[in-house]
N, C-alpha and C positions, 0 to 999 in steps of 0.2 A: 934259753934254748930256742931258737927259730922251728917256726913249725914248717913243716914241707910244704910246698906247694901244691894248690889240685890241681890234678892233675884235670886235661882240658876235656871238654863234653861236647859231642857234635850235638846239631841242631837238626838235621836229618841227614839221609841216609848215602852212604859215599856211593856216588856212580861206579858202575860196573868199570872193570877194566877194560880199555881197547887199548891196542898197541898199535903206535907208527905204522905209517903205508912203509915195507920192504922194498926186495926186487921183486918185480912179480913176472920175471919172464917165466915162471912157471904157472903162469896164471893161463886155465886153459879157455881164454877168451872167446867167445861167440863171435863170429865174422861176420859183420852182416852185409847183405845181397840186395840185389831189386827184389820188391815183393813178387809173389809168382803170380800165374794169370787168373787164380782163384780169387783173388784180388781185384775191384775193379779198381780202374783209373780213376784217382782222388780221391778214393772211400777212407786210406791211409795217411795220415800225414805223416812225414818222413820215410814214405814209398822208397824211395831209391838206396834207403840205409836200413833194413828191414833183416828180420829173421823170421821163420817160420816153416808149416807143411801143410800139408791139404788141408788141416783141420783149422791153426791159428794164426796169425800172422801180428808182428810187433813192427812198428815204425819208428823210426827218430834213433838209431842207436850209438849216431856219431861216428866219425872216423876210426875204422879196425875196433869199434866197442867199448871203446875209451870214452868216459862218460866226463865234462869237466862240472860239477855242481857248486854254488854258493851254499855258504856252512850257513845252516838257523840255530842259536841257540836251544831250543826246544826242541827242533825235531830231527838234528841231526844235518844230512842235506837231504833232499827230496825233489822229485820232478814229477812230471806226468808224462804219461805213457800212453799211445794210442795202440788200440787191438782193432785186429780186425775177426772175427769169429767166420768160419765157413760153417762150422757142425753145431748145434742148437747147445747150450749148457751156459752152467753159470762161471764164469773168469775168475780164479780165487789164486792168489800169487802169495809166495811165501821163499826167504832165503833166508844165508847164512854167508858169513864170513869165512875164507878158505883159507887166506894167510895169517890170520891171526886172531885175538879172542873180540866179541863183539855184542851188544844183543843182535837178536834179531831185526830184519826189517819190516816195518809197517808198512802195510799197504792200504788202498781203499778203492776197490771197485764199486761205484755207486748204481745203483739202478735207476729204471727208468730207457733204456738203451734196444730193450727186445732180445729176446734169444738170440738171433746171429747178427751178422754185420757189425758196422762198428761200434767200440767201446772204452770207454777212457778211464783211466788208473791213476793213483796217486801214488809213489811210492817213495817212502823217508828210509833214508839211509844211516843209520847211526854214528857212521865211518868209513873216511876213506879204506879204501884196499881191494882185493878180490872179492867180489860177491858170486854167489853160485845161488841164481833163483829156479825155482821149482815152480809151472804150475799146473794149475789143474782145471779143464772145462771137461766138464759132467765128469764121465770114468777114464778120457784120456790126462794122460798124466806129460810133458815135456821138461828136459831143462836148460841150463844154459848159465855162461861165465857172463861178469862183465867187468872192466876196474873202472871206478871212480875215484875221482880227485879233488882236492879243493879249490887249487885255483890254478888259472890258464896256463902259468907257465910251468909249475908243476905238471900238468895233467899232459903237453907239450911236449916236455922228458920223458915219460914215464910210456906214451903212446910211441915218441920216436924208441927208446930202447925194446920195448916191447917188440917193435915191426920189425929192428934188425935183428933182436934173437930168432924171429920167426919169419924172416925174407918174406916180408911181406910189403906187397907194393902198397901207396897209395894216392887214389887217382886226385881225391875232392881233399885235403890236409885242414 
């Protein structure tokens, strides 16, 4: 009589589930602007694609907020992020996935930078899709949409369908 087979044994632990980038015209995307005058001239890089209020301001955010990233094995996709602080606090950034299941994203605000002006970030994404970040300097709290994609001509589609669900011009493509 044949004996059954074993049955098979992982060697460690199965990644989390993340599902496919969707449609995301329901993705309520951050539009970004010129930085405002709290801002000076060049303290931002990616000044003219910018989100913010009196208190923080974000640079580089891409056309209509559409993010294109190289995938990394390890950490998902990741960029850096420039801040600009108006009001003294420490820059602590946290998000979540809107369209579908994901870890969280890492970030890493390093020090060394001073209470306000500017401040640079690292932020790894585990997945393409909607992302909705959170943050927080000192007790004010902001948030905001963005999608990321993996590669250009993906991220291309996905920015053009986006702009015509939401008749959205754009100047710089």
């Amino acid at each position: 009589m044949a004996q059954p087979a074993p049955s098979p044994t992982r060697s460690a632990a199965a990644p989390p589930s993340i599902s496919p980038i969707g449609g995301l015209s329901g993705c309520p995307v951050t539009q970004p602007v010129p930085a405002g005058p709290e801002v000076p001239a060049g303290a931002l890089f990616g000044q003219t694609s910018a989100f913010g209020n009196a208190d923080l301001w974000v640079g580089a955010l891409g056309p209509a907020g559409v993010f294109t990233l190289e995938p990394d094995p390890v950490h998902g996709m990741g960029t850096k992020l420039g801040w600009y602080r108006i009001t003294a606090g420490e820059l602590q950034i946290a998000g979540r996935r809107l369209d579908g299941p994901a870890p969280a994203l890492i970030s890493h605000v390093p020090d060394g930078y001073g209470e306000t002006g500017f401040q640079s970030s690292g932020v790894d994404f585990p997945s393409e899709g909607c992302w909705e970040r959170a943050l927080a300097l000192g007790r004010l709290t902001t948030s905001g949409c963005w999608i990321f994609c993996r590669n250009r001509r993906r991220c291309r589609a996905q920015r053009r369908t986006y702009m015509r669900d939401h008749r959205i011009g754009l100047v710089n493509p």
